[in-house]
SERO-4910 file (N, C-alpha, C, O; in steps of 0.05 Angstrom, whole numbers):
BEGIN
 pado doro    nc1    nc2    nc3   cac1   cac2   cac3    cc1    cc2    cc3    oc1    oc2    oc3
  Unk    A     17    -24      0      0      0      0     18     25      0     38     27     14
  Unk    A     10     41    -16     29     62    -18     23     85      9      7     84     27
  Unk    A     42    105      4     39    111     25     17    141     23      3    147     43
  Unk    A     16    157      2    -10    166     -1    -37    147      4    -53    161     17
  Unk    A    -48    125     -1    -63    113     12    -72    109     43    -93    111     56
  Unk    A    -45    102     48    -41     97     83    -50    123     87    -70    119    100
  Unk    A    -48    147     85    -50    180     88    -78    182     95    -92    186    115
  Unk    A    -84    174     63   -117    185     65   -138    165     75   -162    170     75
  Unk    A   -126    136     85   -142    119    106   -141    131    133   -163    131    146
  Unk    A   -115    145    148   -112    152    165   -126    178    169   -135    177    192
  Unk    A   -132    201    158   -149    221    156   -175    216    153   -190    234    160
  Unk    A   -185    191    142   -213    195    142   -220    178    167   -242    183    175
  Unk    A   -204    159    183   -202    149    201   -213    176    225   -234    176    237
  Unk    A   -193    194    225   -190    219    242   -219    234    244   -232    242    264
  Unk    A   -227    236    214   -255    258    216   -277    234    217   -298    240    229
  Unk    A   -276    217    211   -299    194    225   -295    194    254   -315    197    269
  Unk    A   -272    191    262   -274    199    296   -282    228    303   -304    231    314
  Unk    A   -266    249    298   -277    264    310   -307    266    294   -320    256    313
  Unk    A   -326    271    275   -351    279    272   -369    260    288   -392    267    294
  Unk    A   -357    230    296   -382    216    318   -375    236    345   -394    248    354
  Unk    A   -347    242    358   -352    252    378   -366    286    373   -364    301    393
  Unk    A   -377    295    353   -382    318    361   -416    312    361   -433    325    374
  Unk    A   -420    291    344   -444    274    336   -455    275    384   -472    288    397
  Unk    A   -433    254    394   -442    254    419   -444    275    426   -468    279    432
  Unk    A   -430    295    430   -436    316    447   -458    334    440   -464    352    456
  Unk    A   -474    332    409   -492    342    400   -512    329    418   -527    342    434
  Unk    A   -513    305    415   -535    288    435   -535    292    462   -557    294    474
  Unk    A   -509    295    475   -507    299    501   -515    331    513   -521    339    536
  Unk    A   -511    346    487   -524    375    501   -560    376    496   -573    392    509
  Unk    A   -572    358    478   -596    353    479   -611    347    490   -633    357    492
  Unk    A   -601    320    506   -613    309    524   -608    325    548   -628    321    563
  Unk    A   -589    342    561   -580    361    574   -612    381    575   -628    384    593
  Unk    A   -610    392    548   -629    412    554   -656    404    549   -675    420    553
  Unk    A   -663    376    538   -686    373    543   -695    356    575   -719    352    582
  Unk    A   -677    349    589   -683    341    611   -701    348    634   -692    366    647
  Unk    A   -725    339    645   -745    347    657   -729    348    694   -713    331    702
  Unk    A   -740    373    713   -731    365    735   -764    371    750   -781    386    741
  Unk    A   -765    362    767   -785    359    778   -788    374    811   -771    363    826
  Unk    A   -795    384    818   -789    396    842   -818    398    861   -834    415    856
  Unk    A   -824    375    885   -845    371    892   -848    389    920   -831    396    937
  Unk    A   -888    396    914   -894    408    944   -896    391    963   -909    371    964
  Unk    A   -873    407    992   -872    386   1017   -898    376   1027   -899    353   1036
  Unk    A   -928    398   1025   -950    377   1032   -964    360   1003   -978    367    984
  Unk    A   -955    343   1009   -972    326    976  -1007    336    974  -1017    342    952
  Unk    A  -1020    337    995  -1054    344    996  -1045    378    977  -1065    389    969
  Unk    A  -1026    389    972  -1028    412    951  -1037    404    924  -1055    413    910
  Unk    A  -1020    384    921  -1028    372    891  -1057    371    887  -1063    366    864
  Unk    A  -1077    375    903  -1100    379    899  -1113    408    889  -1131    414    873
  Unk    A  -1092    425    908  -1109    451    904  -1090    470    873  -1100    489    861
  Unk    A  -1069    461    870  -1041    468    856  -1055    487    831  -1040    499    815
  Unk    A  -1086    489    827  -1091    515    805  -1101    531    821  -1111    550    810
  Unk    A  -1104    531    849  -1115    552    862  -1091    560    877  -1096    569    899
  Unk    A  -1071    558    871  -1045    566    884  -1033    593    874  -1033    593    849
  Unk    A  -1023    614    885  -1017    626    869   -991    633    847   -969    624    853
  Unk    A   -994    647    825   -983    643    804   -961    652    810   -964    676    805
  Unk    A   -934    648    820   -911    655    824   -884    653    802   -870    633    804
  Unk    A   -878    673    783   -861    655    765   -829    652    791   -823    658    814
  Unk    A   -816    640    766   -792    632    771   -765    662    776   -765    678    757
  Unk    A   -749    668    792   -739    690    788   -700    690    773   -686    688    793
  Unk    A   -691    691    760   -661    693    755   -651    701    770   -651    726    768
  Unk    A   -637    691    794   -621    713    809   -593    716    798   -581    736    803
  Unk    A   -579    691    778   -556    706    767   -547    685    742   -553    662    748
  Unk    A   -538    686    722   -536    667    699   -535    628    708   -540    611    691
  Unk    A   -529    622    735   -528    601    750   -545    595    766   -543    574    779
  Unk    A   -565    614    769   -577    612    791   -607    615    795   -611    636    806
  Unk    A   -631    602    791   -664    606    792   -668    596    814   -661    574    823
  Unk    A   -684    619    825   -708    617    848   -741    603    839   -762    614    833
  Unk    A   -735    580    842   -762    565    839   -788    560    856   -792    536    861
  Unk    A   -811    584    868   -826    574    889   -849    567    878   -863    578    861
  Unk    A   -853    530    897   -867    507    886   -888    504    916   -881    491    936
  Unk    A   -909    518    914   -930    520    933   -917    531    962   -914    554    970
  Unk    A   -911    510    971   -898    510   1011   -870    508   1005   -859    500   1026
  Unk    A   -852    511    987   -824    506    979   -810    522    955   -815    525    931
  Unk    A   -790    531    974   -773    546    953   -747    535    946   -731    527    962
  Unk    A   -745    534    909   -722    509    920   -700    533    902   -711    552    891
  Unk    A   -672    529    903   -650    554    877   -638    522    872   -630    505    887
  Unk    A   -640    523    841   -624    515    824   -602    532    810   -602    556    806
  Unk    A   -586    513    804   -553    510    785   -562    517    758   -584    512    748
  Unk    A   -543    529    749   -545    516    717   -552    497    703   -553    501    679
  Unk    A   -557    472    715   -563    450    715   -584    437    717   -589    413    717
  Unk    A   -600    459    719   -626    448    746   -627    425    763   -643    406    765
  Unk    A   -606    433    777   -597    414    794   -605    429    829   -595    451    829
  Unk    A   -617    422    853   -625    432    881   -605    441    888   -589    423    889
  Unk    A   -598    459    895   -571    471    907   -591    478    937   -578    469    955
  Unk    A   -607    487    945   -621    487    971   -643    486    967   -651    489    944
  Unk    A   -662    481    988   -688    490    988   -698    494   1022   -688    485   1042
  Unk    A   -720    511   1018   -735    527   1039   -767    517   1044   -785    519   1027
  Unk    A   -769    509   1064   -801    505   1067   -812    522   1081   -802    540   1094
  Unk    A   -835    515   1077   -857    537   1097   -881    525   1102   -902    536   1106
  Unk    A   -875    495   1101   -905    473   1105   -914    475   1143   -905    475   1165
  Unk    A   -928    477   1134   -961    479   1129   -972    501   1111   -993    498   1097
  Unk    A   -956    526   1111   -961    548   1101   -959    550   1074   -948    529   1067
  Unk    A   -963    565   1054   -955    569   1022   -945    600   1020   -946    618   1037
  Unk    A   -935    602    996   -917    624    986   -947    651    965   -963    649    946
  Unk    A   -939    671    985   -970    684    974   -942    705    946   -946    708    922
  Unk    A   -922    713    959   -912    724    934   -873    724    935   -863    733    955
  Unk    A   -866    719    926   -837    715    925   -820    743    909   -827    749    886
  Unk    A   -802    755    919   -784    779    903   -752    778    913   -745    771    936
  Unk    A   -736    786    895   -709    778    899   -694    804    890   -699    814    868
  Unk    A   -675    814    905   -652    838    886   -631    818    884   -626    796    894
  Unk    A   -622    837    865   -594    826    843   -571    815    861   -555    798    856
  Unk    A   -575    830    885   -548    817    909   -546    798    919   -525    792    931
  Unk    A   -572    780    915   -589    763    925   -607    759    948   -617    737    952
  Unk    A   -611    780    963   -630    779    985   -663    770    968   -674    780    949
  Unk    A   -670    748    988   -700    740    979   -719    744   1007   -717    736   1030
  Unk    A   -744    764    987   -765    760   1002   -788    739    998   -794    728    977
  Unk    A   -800    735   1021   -824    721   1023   -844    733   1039   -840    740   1062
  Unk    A   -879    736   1018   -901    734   1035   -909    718   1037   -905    704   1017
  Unk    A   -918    709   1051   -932    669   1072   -957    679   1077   -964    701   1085
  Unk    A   -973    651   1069  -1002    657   1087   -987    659   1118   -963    663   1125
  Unk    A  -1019    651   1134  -1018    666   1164   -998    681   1165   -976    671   1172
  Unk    A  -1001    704   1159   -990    726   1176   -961    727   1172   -946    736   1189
  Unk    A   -954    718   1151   -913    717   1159   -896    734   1130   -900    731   1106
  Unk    A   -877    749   1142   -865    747   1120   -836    742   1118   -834    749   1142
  Unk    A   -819    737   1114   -795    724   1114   -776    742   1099   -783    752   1078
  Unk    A   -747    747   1111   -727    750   1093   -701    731   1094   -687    728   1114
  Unk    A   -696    716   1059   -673    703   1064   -651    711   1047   -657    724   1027
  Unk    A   -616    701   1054   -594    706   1045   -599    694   1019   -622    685   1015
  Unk    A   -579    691   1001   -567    680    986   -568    653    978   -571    642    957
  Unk    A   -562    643   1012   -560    616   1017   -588    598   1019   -592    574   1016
  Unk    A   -599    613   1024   -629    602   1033   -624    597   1073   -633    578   1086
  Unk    A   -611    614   1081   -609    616   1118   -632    643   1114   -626    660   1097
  Unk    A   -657    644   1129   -668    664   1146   -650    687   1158   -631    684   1174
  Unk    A   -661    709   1148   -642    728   1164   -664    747   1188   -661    754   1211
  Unk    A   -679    749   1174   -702    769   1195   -739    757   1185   -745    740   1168
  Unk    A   -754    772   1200   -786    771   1188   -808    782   1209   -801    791   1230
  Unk    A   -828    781   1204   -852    789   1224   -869    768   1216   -870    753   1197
  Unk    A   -889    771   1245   -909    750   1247   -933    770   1249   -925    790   1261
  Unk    A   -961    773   1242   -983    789   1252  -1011    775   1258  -1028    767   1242
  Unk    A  -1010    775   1279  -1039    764   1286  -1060    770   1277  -1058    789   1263
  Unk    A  -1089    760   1279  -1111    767   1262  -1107    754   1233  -1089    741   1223
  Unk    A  -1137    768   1222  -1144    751   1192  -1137    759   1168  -1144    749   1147
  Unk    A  -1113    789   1176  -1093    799   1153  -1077    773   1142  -1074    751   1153
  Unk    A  -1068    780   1124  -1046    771   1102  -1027    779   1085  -1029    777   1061
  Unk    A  -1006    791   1098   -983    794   1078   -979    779   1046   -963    761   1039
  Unk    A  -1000    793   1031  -1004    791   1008   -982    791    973   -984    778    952
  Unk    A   -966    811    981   -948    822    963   -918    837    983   -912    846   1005
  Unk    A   -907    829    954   -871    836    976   -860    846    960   -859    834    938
  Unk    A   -844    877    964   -824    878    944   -797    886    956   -793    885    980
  Unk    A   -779    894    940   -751    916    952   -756    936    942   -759    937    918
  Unk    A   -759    959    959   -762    987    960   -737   1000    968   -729    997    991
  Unk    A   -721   1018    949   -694   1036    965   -685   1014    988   -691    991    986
  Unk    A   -674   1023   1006   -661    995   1021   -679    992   1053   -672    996   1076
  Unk    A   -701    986   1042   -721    968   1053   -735    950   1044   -721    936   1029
  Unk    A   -759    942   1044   -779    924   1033   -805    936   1040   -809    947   1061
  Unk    A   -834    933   1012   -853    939   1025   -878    917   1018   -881    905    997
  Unk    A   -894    917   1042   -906    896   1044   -940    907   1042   -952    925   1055
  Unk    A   -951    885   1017   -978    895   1019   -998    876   1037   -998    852   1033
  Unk    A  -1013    886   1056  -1028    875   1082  -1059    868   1065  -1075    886   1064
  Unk    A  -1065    846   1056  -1093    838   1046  -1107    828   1068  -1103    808   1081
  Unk    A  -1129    853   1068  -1153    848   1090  -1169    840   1079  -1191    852   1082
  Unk    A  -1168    817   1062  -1198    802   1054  -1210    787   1083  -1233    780   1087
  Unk    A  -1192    785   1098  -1207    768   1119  -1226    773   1145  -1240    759   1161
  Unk    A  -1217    805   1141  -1230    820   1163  -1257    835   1138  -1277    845   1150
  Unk    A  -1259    837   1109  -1287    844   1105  -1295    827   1103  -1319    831   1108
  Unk    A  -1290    789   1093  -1304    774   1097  -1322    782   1131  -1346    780   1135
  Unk    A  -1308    787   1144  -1335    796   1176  -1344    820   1173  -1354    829   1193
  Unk    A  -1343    838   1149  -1361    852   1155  -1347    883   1150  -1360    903   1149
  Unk    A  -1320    883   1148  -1302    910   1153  -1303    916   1120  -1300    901   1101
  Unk    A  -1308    945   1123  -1302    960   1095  -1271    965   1089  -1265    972   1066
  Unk    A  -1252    963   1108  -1228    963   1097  -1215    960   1079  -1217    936   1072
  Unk    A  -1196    975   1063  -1186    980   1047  -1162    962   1050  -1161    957   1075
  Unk    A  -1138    946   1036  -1120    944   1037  -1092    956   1049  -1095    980   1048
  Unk    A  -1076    953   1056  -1052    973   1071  -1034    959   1058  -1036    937   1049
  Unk    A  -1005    981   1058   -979    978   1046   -965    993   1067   -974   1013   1077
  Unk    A   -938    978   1075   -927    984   1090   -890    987   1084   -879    978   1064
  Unk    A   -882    997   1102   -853   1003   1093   -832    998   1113   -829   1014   1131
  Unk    A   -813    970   1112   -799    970   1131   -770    972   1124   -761    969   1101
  Unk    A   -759    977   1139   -734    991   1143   -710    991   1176   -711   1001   1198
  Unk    A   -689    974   1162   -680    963   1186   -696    944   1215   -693    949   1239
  Unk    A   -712    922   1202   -725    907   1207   -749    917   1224   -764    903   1237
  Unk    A   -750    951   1220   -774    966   1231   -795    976   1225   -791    999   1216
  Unk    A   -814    972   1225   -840    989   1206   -843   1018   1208   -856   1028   1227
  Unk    A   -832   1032   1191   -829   1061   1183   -845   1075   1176   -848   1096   1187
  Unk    A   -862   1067   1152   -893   1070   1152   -916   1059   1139   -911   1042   1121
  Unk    A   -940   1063   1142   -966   1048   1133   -982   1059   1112   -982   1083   1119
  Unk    A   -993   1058   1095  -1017   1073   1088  -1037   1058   1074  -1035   1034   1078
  Unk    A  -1056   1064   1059  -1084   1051   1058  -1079   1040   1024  -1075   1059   1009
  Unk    A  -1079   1019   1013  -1075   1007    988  -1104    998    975  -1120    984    989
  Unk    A  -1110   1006    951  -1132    998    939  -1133    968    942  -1113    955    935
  Unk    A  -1162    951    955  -1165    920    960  -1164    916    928  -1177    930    912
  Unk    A  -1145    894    923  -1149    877    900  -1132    889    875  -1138    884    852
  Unk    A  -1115    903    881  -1096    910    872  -1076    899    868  -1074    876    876
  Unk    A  -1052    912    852  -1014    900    842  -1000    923    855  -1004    947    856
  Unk    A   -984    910    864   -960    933    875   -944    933    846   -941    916    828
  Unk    A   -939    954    848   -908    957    823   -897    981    826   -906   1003    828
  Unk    A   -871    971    825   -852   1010    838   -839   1011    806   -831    993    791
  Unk    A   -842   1045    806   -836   1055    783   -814   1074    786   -820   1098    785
  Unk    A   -793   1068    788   -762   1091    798   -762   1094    838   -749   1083    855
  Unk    A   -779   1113    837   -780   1119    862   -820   1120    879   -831   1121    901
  Unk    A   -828   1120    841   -850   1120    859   -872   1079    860   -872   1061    842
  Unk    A   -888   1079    889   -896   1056    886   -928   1067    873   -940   1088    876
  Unk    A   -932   1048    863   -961   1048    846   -981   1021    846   -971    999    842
  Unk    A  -1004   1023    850  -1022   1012    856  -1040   1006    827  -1051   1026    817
  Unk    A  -1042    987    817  -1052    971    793  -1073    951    789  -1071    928    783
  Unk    A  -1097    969    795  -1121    949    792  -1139    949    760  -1140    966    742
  Unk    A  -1150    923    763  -1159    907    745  -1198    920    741  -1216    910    756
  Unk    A  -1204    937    725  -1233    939    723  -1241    931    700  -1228    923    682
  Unk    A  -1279    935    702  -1289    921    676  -1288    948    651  -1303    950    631
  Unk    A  -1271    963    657  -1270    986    634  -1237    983    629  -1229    990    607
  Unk    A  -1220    976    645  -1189    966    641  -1180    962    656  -1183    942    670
  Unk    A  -1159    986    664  -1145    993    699  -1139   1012    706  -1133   1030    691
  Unk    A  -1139   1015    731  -1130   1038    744  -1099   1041    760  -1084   1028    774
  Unk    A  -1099   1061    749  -1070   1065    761  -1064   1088    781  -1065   1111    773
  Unk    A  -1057   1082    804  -1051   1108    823  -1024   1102    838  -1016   1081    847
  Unk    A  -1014   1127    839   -987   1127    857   -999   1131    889  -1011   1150    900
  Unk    A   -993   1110    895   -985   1115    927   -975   1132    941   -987   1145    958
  Unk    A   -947   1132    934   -929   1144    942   -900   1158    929   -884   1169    944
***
């Protein structure tokens, strides 16, 4: 066999090898990204109620990093979607979840709670409030957090009360004021604004 032959057996040898391995790793980044992860609520009796739960998306806290809250559980995945921690709050569920870029995460909880955690998923501070309020909505405000107080439970008895938004600051409540019931919080620069849903469209008012 000459030795141009031997050449061009040995080169096509080479690109038959390498085009199956790029062949695998085509497959292996596929199955990669089509891979399903599954992430279950700590009380299974949710799985019952799971469309009356509320709609919480998913948040980016950094190209590696999603905040996933799944009813009573907050779990942060990898790049990978792989559990790097998770957070419960069973018995309780997640009424609204918000995160800054530094990673501090908030949580509103039914009964009465709201929660702030690190990075890590360790608890750093929170409040508890008695009665048939509900810390409804959570955001980061300038370097505090503000929390919207849903009194559906006190006009279910009978109270005309309006909703409240509140402003804490250095784990202190700084101030309160009266929030349209059935409303969206959304802060716009500096100002917070109130976003309700009517049968002619919405209304929009600054709070504050």
């Amino acid at each position: 066999m000459s030795h141009k032959i031997i050449l061009t057996v040995i080169g096509l040898t080479i690109l038959g090898a390498s085009a199956f391995a790029v062949g695998s790793s085509i497959q292996r980044q596929t199955n990669q990204t089509g891979a399903v992860t599954k992430l279950s609520f700590g009380n299974p009796d949710l799985s019952d109620t799971r469309t009356s739960l509320p709609a919480i998306r998913p948040i980016a806290i950094s190209p590696n990093r999603l905040l996933v809250p799944a009813g009573d559980v907050l779990y942060m995945l990898d790049a990978n979607k792989r559990i790097v921690w998770q957070y419960s709050v069973e018995p309780n569920i997640f009424y609204d979840v918000a995160a800054e870029p530094r990673g501090t995460i908030y949580l509103a909880i039914s009964d009465g709670l709201f929660k702030v955690l690190d990075l890590n998923g360790k608890e750093v501070w929170g409040n508890f409030m008695n009665g048939s309020a509900q810390y409804s909505q959570i955001a980061p405000y300038k370097n505090g957090l503000l929390v919207v107080v849903d009194m559906w439970g006190y006009r279910q008895k009978g109270s005309t009360s309006e909703d409240h938004i509140e402003f804490w600051q250095n784990r202190k409540l700084t101030w309160r004021k009266d929030f349209p019931k059935e409303s969206r919080l959304e802060i716009w620069g500096n100002k917070i604004l109130s976003v309700k849903q009517t049968k002619e469209g919405k209304e929009i008012a600054e709070i504050r």
